[in-house]
N, C-alpha and C positions, 0 to 999 in steps of 0.2 A: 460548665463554667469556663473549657478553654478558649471558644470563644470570644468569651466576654475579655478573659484574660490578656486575649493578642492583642483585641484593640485598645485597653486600656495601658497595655507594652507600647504600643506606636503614638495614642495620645501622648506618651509623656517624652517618648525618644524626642520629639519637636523641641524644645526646650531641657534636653536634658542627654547631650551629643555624648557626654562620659559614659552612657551607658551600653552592655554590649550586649547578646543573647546567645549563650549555651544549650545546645541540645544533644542529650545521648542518641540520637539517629532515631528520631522520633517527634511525631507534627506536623504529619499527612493529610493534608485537607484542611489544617488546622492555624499550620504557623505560617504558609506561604506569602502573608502580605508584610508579615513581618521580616522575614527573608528580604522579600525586595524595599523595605522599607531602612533594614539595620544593611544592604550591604555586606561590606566585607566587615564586619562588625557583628555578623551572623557568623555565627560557627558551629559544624555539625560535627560533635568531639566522637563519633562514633559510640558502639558499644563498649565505653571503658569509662564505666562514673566514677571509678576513683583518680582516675588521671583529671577527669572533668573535674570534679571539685580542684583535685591541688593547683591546676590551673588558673581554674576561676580566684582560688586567693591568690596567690601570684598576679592576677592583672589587676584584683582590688586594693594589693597593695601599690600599684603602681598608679592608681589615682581613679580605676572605672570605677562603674557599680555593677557588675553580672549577675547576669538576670541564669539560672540555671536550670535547665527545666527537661524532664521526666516524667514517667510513671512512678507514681510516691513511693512505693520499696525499693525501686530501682535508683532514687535518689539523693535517700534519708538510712535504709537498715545496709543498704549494700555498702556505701562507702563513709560509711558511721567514722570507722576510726579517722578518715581525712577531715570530715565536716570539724571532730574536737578538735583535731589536732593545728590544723592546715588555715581553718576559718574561725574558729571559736574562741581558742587559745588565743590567740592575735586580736580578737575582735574588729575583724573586716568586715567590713558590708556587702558579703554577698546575699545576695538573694533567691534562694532555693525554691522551687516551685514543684511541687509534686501534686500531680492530676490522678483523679478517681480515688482520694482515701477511702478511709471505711472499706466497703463491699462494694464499691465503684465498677471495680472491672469483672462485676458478676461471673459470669459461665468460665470466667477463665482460670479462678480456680483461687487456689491461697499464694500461688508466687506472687497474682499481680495484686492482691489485696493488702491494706496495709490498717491495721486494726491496735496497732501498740506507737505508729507515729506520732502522737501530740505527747505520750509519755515521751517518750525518748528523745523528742529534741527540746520539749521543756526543760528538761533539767542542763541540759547544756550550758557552759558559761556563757553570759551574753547572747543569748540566743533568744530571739521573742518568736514566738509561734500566733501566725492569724489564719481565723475558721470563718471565712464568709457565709452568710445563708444563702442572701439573693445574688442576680447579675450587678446591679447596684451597689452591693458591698465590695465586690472587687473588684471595680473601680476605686473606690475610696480606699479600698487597703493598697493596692500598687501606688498608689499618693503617697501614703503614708511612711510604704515601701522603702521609696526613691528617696524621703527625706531623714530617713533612719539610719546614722555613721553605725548601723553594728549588725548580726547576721541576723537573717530573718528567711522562716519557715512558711510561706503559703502553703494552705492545706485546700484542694480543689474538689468539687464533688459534684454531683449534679445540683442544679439551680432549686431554690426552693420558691415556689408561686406564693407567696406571703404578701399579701396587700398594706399599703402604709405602713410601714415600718420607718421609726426612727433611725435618723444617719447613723452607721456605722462605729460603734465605739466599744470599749471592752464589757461592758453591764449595758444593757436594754432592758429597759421593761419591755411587753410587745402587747399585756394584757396584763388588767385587774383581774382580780378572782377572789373569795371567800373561802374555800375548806381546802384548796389543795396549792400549795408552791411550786414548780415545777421547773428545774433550772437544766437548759440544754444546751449544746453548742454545736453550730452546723445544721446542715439542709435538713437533720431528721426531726427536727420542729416542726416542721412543715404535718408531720403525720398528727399531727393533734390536733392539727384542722380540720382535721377529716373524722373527730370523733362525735356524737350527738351532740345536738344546743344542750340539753341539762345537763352532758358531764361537760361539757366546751366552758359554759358559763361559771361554771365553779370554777376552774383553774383559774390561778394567776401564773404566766407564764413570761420568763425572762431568758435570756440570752447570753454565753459570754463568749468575746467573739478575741481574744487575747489572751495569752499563757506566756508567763507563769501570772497566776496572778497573788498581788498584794493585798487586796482590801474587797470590802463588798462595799456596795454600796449603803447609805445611813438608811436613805428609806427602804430595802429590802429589808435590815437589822431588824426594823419596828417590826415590820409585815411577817417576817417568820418568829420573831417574840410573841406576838399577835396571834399567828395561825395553827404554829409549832408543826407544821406538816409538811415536808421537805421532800420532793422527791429527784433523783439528776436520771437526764436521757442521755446518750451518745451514743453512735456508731463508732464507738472503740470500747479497748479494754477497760474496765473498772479502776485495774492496778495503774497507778501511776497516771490516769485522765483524769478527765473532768469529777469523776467520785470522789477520789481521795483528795483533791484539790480543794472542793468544797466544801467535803467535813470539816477538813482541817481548818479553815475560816470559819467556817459556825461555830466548833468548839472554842474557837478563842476570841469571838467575838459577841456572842449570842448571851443572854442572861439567862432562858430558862431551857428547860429540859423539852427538846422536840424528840419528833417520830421521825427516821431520813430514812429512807430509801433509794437506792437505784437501779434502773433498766443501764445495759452494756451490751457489747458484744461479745458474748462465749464461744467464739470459735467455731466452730463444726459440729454441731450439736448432733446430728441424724448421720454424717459422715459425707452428707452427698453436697454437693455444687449445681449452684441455679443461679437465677440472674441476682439482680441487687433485692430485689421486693422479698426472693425467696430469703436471704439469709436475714434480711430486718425482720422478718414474722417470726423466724424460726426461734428468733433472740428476743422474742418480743417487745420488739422495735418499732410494729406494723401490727393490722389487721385487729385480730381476734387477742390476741397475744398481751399486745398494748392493751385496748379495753380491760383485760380484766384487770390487768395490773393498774390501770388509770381505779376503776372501780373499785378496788380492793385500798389503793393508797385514801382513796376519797371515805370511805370507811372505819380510816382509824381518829381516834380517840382519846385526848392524854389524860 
């Protein structure tokens, strides 16, 4: 998605000259048109993200909007205390961008993964967090970006090949379905398209592409009253993601007694490092792994 990303950075610099772009010395092949496009308005803040952050609020208080961008641990767990203190506290409008969450930057191990990011800066004061699927999403989320006075977290990951999908907003349906609910956030929906037509067809699958979130939406209420079979996917933690996010709304929104379940990522399961496909299987996220867990959810019974 950084591609997508640059150009949707330079579409909006045209009409939108306050803005400027930070980078920890990083965006080889990636940021170069943006470079010659932002000028001296590009700034390569070296290996030091926490100086980068307290800088980036420093200039959004003084009227930009910085764009700050990173490897997602290197941008969000490394200078955490800056982001509360420096950007969140204040509620400035910076714009933080961290590339390859989840298991994004595969073989290279657990420094460059980031698998606890969507907890950790959801709960931030003023802080909103957006998970695009497709290339098309983030486009609409840098819009949305630019127009938002308070700090905000992109989360980048590989592109998910999802056909027709609804515009960009925090609840999508993307599919009906009958015996199974399945609520995901980010590119690893994309792996459910890749499961048989008779389990594909059973799912109803939806989308949230915003944290923290307030409300479900009315028609999913019916449809999981309806269904009572709940299941959440993410390429992140359990703790503090998209799991406990959406129990916590079914419990106080929902009238009857469902079944929830969910898929996450547990870490290092085998102890070994492989690319991104190997550690989604391994967390049954992918493959063999998901099927059975798709088949086993589609199974149950209240």
């Amino acid at each position: 998605m950084r591609v997508e990303f640059a150009q949707a950075v330079i579409n909006e610099y045209i009409s939108h000259k306050n803005i400027l772009f930070l980078t920890g010395d990083l965006g080889f092949m990636a940021l170069e048109k943006v470079q010659e496009t932002f000028g001296e308005k590009f700034i390569n803040m070296g290996i030091a993200e926490q100086n980068m952050i307290t800088m980036a609020a420093s200039l959004a208080h003084e009227g930009f909007v910085p764009f700050v961008y990173s490897i997602s641990p290197f941008v969000t767990l490394r200078p955490y205390e800056q982001i509360r203190n420096d950007v969140c506290l204040h509620n400035l409008p910076v714009k933080i961008v961290g590339n390859g969450g989840g298991y994004g930057y595969g073989i290279m191990g657990s420094t460059h993964h980031n698998i606890e990011d969507i907890g950790a800066m959801r709960i931030l004061p003023n802080m909103k967090v957006y998970v695009p699927v497709t290339s098309q999403d983030v486009f609409d989320v840098v819009g949305l970006m630019i127009q938002d006075p308070s700090p905000n977290y992109l989360r980048l990951n590989m592109t998910a090949a999802i056909p027709d999908l609804p515009k960009f907003a925090p609840w999508r349906k993307f599919k009906s379905g009958s015996k199974l609910i399945i609520i995901g956030t980010g590119p690893i929906l994309e792996n459910l398209y890749k499961l048989s037509i008779e389990l594909f067809e059973q799912i109803e699958i939806w989308s949230v592409g915003i944290f923290p979130m307030e409300e479900i939406p009315v028609e999913l209420i019916r449809k999981i009253d309806q269904i009572r079979n709940v299941l959440t996917i993410e390429e992140h933690k359990g703790q503090c993601g998209l799991n406990e996010a959406v129990a916590s709304l079914i419990l106080k929104k929902c009238s009857t007694s469902i079944i929830f379940d969910s898929i996450y990522a547990n870490g290092y399961i085998s102890g070994k490092y492989g690319n991104q496909t190997f550690h989604q299987e391994e967390n049954d996220l992918a493959g063999s792994g998901l099927l059975s867990r798709i088949q086993k959810a589609l199974n149950n019974i209240i």
